[in-house]
N, C-alpha and C positions, 0 to 999 in steps of 0.2 A: 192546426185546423180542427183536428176534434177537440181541441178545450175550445173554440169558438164554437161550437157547436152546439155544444153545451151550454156555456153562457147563452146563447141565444132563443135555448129552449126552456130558461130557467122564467119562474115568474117574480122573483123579482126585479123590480124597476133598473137599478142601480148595475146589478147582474148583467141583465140583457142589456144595456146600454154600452154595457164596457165592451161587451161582446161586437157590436155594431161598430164603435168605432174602428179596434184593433181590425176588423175583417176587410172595414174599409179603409184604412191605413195602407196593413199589407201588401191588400191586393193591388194601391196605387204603387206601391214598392217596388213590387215581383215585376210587373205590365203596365210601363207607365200610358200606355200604347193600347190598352187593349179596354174593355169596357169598363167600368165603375161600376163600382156597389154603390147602390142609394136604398138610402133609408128613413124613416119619415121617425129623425130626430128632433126633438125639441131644444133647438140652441139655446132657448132664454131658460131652459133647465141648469141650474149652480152645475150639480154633479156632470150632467153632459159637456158647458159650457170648458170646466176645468180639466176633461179630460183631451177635447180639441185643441187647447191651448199646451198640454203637452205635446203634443203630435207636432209642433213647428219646433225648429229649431232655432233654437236661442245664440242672440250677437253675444262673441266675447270681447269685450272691450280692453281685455288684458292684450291680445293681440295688436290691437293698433297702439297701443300705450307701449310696446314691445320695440314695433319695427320704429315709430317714432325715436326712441331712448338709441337704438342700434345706426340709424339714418346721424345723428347729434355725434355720436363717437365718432362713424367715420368721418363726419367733415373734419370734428379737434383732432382725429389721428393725422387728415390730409395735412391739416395746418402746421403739425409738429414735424412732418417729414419736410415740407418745403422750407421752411426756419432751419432745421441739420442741414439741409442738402446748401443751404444757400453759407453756412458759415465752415463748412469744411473746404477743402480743396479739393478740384477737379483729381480724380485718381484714373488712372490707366484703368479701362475697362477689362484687358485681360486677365488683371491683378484682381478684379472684381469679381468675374467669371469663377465657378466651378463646373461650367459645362463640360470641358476636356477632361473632369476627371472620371473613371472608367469605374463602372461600380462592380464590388466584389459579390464571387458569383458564389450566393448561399443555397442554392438547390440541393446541393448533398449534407447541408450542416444538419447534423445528430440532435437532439432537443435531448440537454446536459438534467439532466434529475439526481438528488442527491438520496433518491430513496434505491436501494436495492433491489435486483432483481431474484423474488423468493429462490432459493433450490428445493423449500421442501414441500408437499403437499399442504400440511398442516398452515406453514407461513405463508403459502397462498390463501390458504381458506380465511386467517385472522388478519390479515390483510384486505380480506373483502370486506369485511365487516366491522374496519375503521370507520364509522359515518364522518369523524371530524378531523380526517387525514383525505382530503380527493386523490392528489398524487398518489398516495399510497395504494388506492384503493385501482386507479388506473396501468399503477403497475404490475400490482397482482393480477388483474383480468388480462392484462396483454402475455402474461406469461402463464396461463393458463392451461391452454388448450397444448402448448409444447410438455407441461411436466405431467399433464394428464397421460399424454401420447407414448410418454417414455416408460412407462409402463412401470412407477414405482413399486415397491413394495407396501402393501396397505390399503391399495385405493379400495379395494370388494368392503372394504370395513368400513370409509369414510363416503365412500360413491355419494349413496343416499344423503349426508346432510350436506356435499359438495354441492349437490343438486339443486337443493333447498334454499339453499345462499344464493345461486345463481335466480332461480327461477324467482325469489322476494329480490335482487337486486335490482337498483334504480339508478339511472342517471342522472347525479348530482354538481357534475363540475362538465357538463355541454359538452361531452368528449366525443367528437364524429366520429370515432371507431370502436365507440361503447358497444351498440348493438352489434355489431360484427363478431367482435373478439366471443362478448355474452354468449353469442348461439352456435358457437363454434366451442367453445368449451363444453356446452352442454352434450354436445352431438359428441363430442371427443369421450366424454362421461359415458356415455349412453352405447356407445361403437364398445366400449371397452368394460363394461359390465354393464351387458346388455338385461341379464336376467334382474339386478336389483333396480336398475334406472327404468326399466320400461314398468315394473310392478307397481315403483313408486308413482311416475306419470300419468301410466291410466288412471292411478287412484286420485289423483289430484285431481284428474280433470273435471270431476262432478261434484268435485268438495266445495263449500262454500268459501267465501272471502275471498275470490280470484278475481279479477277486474276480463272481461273479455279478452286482451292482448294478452292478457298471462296464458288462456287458455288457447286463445293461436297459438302463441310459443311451441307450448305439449305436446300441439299436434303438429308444426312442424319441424322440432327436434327428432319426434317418432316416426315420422316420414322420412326424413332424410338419413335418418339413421339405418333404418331399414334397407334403403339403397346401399350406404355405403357398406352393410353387412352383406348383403348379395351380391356384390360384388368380389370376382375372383380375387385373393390376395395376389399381388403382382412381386411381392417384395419376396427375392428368394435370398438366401443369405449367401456371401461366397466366401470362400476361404481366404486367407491373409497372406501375403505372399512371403512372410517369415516363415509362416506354419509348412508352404508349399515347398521353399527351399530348405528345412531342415528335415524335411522326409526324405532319408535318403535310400529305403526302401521300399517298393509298394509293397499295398496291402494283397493279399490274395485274389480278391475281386478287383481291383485295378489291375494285377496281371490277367486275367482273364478277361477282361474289357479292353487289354491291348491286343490279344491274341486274338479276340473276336473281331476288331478293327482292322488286322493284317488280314486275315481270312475274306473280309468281305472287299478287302481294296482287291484282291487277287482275283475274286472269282467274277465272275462272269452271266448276269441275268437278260434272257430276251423280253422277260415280260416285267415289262415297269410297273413300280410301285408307288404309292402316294409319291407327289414332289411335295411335299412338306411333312415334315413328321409329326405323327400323332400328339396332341398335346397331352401335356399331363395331368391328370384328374386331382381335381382340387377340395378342400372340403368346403362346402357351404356355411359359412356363420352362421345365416340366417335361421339354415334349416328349423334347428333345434329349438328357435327360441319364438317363431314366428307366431303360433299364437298368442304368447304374452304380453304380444303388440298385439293383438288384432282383435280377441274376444274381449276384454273386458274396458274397449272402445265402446261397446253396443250393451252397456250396461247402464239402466237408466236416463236414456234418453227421453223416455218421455214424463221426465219427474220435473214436476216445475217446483222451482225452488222461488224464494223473493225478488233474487240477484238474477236468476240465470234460468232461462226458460226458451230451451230448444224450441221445442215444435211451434211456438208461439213468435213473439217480437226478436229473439234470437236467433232467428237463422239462418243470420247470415254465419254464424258457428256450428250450424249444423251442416251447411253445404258441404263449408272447408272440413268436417269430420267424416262425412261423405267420400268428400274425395279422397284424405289419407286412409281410408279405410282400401278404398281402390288402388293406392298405391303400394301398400303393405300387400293385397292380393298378388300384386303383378311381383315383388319380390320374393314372394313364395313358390313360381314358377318351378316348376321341376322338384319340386319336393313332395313328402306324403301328407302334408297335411292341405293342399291345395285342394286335392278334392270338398274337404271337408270345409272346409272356409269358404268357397264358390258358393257351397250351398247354403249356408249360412248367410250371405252377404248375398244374394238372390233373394231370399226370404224377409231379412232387413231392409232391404231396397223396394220391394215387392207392398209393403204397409208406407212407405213418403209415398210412392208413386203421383199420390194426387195431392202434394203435396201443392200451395202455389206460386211460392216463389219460384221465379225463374235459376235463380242460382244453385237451390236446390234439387231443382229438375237437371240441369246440364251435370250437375255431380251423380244423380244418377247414374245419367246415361254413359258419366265416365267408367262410373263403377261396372256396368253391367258389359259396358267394351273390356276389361281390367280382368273380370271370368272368364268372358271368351278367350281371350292372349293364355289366360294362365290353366285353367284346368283342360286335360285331354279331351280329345273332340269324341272320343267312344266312352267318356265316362259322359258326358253332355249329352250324348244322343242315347244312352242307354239310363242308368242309374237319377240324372235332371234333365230325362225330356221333358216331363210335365212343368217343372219350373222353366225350361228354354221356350216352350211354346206358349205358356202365358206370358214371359217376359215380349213375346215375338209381337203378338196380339196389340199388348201396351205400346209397343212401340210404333208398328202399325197406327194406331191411331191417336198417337203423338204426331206426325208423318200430316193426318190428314185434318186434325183436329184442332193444332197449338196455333195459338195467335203469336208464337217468340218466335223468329226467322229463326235464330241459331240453334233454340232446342228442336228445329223440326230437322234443322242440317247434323245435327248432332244423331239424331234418331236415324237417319236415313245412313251417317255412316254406320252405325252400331249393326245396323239392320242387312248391310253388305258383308260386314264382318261374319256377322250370325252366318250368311248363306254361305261364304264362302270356306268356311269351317267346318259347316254340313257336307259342304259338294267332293271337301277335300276330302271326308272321311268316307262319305261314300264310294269316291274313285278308290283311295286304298282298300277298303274292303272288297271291292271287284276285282281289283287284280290279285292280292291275295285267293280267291275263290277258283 
């Protein structure tokens, strides 16, 4: 609709005429139901003339020439079965039948490939990068993400052009569990040297010659990576019960861990204690590495390139980096660099504000629910009141102002959040006092 636009503001003849038609073409397109564009075209104009005559759609004669040639066959097909059927002999229909027989049941059958499954990093990686082998290249990605996991020796060395392959790889032989396997090797890369895959990814993400979906990817490899770094390691190792049964003496701390277990079976307490024992403190992945995901995400965003231009026709990439941006905050939770980052990403958030996509608004206000969860409610009420109470303000009159139902439902949770993280820190400060 804006190049008709334009054609129809151009002065010349030919120009503007092309424009008229296409708008009235379209428009009968889109709403065949709804009003017409009329225009006071000159039909005995050539140029005009030949452009309405494209606008119908053209008989193809090949189609009746087709079903005719198809209709001819099966009457000679009919005529050849009734000539066999009539010089064979009647046969027993059972003999005939293969209805009774039972078909074997392939639901479990293995899909047989003569290509190997790599064991080494290296042979996965030149495996990916057969273009004129697909098998090959299908069974490398599928075994990916397990030799990454296994924690070879070498990956800190190769991480980065593992990365590289995956992130330029394409689906060339239609494999439904391309994308799958792809973004799960990346996140398995990325969980597992987190310091060189996230350096790498930020940096890509503003470099040129990336197509849009490459750049979703980035960010949500680093989104979910992020998560699965914050989260507790569940996997504790146990001992081997060869190891268990050739220890035929304990150690000095196992005698004294038995002697401590007899003592407490003996003795006798009136005043009960937790019923569940204290869990065990664990270390944070994330901790350490959380801003090399998250500050140089907000690096040139507003540099419009030829290809890729955020604040502009782009944003629907700028939302979704919005939101990981918010996601990465909430996995920093309870560490010391959350303060820092809240404020940071209050300040980033604080210039889209008036941004006017709607998608970029609801990312907002993810992000700014995403601080509240994550930084302390006395670092917020102390060190970013003035950033919480303009954020407060904005949101307010998000609330009363937006014509999107959802960003004003979005604002008014953010805005109970806010209060009830206030109210909460004020009650503890009371009673402390």
């Amino acid at each position: 609709m804006p190049g008709v636009q334009c054609h129809l503001g151009m002065s010349d003849h030919n120009t503007r005429s092309l424009g008229m038609v296409v708008a009235k073409t379209v428009t009968k397109v889109i709403d065949p139901h709804g009003p017409k564009l009329e225009y006071e075209l000159d039909e005995t104009d050539e140029y005009v003339s030949s452009l309405l005559s494209d606008t119908a759609i053209p008989e193809d004669p090949a189609i009746t020439e087709c079903t005719q040639e198809v209709e001819r066959m099966e009457m000679v097909q009919d005529d050849i079965n009734i000539e066999m059927s009539a010089d064979q002999p009647q046969q027993q229909s059972d003999l005939d039948s293969d209805d009774d027989l039972e078909p074997y049941d392939m639901s479990n059958d293995v899909k047989v490939t003569k290509v190997k499954r790599p064991k080494y990093l290296r042979d996965c990686m030149e495996g990916l990068i057969c273009a004129g082998d697909p098998e090959r290249v299908d069974t490398c990605l599928e075994a990916a993400d397990g030799l990454i996991r296994a924690l070879p020796d070498g990956l800190a060395e190769v991480c980065e052009e593992f990365t590289k392959i995956l992130l330029h790889l394409s689906d060339k032989s239609s494999n439904p569990n391309f994308t799958k396997h792809r973004f799960s090797a990346m996140v398995a890369l990325t969980v597992n040297t987190p310091v060189q895959c996230a350096k790498y990814l930020t940096h890509q993400f503003y470099e040129r010659n990336y197509n849009l979906r490459q750049r979703m990817d980035i960010l949500e490899v680093l989104a979910t990576s992020a998560q699965e770094l914050s989260q507790p390691n569940q996997s504790v190792p146990k001992p081997s019960n060869e190891i268990v049964a050739s220890s035929s003496t304990p150690d000095p701390e196992d005698w004294h861990s038995v002697v401590q277990r007899r003592i407490e079976s003996k003795t006798r307490r009136f005043v009960k204690g937790p019923s569940r024992p204290v869990p065990a403190p664990q270390i944070n992945r994330f901790a350490g590495v959380a801003g090399q995901f998250f500050y140089p995400l907000m690096k040139h965003y507003d540099r419009r390139e030829n290809t890729f231009d955020l604040i502009g026709e782009d944003s629907l990439v700028l939302g979704r980096l919005v939101y990981t941006l918010g996601v990465i905050m909430y996995c920093a939770v309870n560490t010391m660099e959350a303060k820092r980052m809240g404020a940071t990403l209050l300040e980033y958030v604080w210039v889209l504000r008036l941004h006017t996509d709607r998608m970029v608004c609801h990312a907002i206000l993810f992000a700014v629910s995403m601080v509240m969860l994550s930084v302390p409610a006395h670092i917020l009420l102390s060190d970013l009141q003035t950033e919480v109470m303009e954020m407060k303000s904005w949101l307010e009159d998000v609330v009363e102002k937006s014509i999107d139902k959802e960003s004003r439902k979005l604002a008014v949770q953010c805005l109970m959040l806010m209060e009830n993280v206030i109210r909460k820190e004020f009650q503890e400060s009371v009673e402390h006092t």
